[in-house]
C-alpha positions in Angstrom: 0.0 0.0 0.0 1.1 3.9 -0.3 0.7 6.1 2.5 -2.9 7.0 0.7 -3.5 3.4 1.0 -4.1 2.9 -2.7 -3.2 -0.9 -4.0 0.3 -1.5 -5.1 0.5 -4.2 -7.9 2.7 -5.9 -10.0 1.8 -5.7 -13.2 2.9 -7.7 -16.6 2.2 -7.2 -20.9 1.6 -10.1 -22.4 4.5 -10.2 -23.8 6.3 -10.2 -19.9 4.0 -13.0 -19.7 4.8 -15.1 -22.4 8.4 -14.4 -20.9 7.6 -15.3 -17.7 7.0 -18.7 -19.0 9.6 -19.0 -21.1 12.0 -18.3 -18.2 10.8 -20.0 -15.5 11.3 -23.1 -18.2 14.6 -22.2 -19.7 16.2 -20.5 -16.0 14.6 -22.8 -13.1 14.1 -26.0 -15.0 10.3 -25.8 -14.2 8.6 -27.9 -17.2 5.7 -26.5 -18.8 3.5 -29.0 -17.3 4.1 -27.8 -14.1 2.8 -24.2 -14.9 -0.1 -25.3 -16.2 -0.6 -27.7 -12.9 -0.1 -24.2 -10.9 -2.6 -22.6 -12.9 -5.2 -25.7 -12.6 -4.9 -25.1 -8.7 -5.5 -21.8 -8.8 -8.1 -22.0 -10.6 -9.8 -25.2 -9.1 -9.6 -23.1 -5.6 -11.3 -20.0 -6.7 -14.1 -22.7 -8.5 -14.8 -24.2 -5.2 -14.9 -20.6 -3.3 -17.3 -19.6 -6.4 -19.3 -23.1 -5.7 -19.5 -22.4 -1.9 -20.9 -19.3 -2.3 -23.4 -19.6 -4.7 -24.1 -23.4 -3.0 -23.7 -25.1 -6.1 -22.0 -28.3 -6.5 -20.8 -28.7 -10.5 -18.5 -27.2 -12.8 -18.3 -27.1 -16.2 -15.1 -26.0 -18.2 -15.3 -24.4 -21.3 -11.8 -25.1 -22.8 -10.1 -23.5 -26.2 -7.7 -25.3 -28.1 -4.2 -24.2 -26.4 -2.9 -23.9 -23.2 -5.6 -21.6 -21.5 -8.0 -24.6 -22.2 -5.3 -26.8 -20.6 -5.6 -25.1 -17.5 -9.2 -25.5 -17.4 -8.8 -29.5 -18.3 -6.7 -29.1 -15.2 -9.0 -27.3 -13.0 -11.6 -29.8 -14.3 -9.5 -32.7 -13.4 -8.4 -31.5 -10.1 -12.2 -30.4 -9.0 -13.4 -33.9 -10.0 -10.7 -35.5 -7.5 -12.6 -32.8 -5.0 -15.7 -34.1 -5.1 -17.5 -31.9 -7.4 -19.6 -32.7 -10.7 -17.1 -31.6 -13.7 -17.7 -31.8 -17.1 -16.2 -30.0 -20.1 -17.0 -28.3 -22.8 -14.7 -28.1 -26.5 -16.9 -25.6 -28.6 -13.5 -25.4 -30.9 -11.7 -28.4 -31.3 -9.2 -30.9 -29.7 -6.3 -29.5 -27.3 -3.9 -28.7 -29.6 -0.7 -28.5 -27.2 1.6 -30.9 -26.0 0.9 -30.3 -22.3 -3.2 -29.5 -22.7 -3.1 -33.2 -24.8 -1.9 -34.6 -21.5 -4.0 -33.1 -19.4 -7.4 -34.4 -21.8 -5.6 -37.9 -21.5 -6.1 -37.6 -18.0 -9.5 -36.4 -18.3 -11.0 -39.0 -20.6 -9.4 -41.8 -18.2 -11.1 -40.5 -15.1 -14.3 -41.0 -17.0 -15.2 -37.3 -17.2 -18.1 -36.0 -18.9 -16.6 -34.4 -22.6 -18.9 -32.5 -24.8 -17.5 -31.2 -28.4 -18.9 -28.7 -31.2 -21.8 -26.9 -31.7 -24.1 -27.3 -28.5 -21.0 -28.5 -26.4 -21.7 -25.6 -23.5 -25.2 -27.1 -23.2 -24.6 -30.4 -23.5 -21.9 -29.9 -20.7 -24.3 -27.9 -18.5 -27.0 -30.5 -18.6 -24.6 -33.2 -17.6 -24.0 -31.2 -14.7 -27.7 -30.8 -13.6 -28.7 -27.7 -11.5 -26.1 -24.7 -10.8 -22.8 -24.6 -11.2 -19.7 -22.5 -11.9 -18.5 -22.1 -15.5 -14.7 -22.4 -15.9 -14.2 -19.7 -18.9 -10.7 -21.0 -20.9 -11.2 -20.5 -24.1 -8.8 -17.9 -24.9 -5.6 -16.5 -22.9 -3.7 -13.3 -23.0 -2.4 -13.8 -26.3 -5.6 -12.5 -28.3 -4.8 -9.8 -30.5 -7.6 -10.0 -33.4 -10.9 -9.9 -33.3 -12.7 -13.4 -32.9 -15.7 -15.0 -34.9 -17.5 -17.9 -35.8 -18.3 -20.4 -33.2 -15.6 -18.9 -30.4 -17.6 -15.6 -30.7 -21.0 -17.5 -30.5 -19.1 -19.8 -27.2 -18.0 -16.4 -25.4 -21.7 -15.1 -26.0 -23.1 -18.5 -24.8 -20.8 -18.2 -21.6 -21.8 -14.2 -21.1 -25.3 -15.6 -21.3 -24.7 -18.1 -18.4 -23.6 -15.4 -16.2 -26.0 -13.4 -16.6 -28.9 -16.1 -15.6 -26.8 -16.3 -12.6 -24.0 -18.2 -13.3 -20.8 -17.7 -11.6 -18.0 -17.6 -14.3 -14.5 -17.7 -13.4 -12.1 -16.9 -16.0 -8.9 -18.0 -16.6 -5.9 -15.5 -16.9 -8.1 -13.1 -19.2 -12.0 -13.4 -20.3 -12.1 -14.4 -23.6 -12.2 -12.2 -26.2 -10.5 -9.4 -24.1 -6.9 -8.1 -25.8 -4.8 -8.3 -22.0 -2.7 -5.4 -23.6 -5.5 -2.9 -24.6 -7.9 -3.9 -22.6 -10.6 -4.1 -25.3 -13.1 -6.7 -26.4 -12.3 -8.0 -29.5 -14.8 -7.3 -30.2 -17.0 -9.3 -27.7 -15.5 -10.7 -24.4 -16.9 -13.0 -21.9 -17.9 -11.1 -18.5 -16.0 -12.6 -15.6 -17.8 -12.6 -11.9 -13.8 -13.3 -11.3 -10.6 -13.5 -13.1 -7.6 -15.7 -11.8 -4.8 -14.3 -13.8 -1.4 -15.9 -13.3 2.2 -13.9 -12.2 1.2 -10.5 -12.4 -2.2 -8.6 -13.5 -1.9 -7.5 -16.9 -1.3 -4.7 -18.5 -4.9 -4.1 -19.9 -6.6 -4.7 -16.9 -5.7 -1.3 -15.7 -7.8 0.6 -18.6 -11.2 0.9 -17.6 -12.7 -0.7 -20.9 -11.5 -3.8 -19.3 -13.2 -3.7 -16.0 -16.8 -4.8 -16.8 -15.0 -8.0 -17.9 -13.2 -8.9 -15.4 -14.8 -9.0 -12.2 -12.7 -9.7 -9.2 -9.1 -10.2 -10.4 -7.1 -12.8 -8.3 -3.5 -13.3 -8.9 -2.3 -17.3 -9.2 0.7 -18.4 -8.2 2.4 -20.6 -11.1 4.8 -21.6 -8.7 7.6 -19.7 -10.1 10.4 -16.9 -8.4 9.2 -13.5 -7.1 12.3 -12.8 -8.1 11.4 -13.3 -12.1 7.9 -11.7 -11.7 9.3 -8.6 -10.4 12.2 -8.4 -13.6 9.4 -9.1 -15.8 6.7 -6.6 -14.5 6.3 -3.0 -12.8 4.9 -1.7 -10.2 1.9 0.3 -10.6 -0.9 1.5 -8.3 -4.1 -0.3 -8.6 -6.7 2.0 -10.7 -10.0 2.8 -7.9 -12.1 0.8 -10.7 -10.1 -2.6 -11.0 -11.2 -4.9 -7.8 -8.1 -7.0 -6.9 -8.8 -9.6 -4.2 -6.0 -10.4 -1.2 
């Protein structure tokens, strides 16, 4: 805090982010797989406090086709082993990465619930039965286009969700929101929380970005302080971005 008491934060571009992984691979020897379980855990823990709160018992995980749906095949995996009804959602295709393959491996073998294509969200959902939380990981901080076709119609389908009541819990940036500019592009899914990972980005301090987001919470990808604080700056917390403890 400052003397005014105003939030200090670190914060990261997506390209410190895309560095952050990079290092914490090539400096500490931490694999890539490890991140992403970081980020699952994260994640997974938020989902639960979500769950609790809005007394539900499910989650369904909308997953993209790189490693931001990895972390959601994750969070799924680990909220299964929790006790809580998980299914997931693939409105775009198959994981497409080395480490999100692995993590659908695990997924399939525990039996899980998998819904694909059109009507994937829905299918997922009614699996579930009743509330839940939906795990928004579609898309990561690496969006710098605007997005169509059937990822604009899933992002629309998961803003939908949240607002029948739906807690959604995004993961590392809603979808469809550039983390740089902090602009939907040119829809983006609107978060009750976000659980970014290192550092909040960069976009999250313009305001265009706060309807999105929610609460922001910072994950811990098990990685150095030392190599988020190279990789970011500190900034004060704008009054209109929430950033939980």
């Amino acid at each position: 805090m400052t003397a005014q008491g105003r939030r200090m934060i670190w914060v990261h571009t997506p390209e410190a982010a895309r560095e952050l992984d990079r290092l914490a691979q090539s400096e500490f020897g931490l694999a890539s797989i490890v991140l992403m379980e970081h980020a699952g855990m994260a994640v997974a823990h938020e989902v639960e406090t979500a769950a609790r709160r809005a007394r539900v018992g499910g989650a369904v995980a909308v997953c993209g086709t790189g490693n931001n749906g990895g972390d959601g095949l994750a969070a799924a995996r680990l909220l299964a082993n929790r006790g809580l009804r998980a299914a997931v959602a693939l409105p775009a295709g198959e994981p497409g990465t080395a480490d999100a393959r692995a993590n659908m491996r695990a997924v399939l073998a525990m039996g899980l619930p998998v819904f694909r294509g059109e009507g994937a969200i829905r299918g997922a959902m009614g699996e579930v039965g009743g509330g839940c939380v939906v795990i928004d990981a579609l898309l990561g901080t690496g969006l710098s286009r605007d997005v169509g076709g059937g990822l604009l119609e899933a992002i629309r389908e998961i803003t939908r969700l949240g607002a029948a009541g739906a807690p959604v819990v995004a993961v590392d940036c809603p979808s469809g929101l550039d983390a740089g500019a902090g602009v939907p592009r040119p829809e983006a899914v609107g978060a009750t929380r976000t659980v970014t990972f290192g550092a909040v980005k960069s976009g999250f301090l313009r305001p265009g970005a706060w309807p999105f987001l929610g609460e922001v919470v910072v994950g811990d990808l098990g990685v150095p302080g030392e190599l988020v604080e190279r990789l970011g700056v500190r900034e004060e917390a704008p009054t209109g971005l929430v950033v939980a403890d």
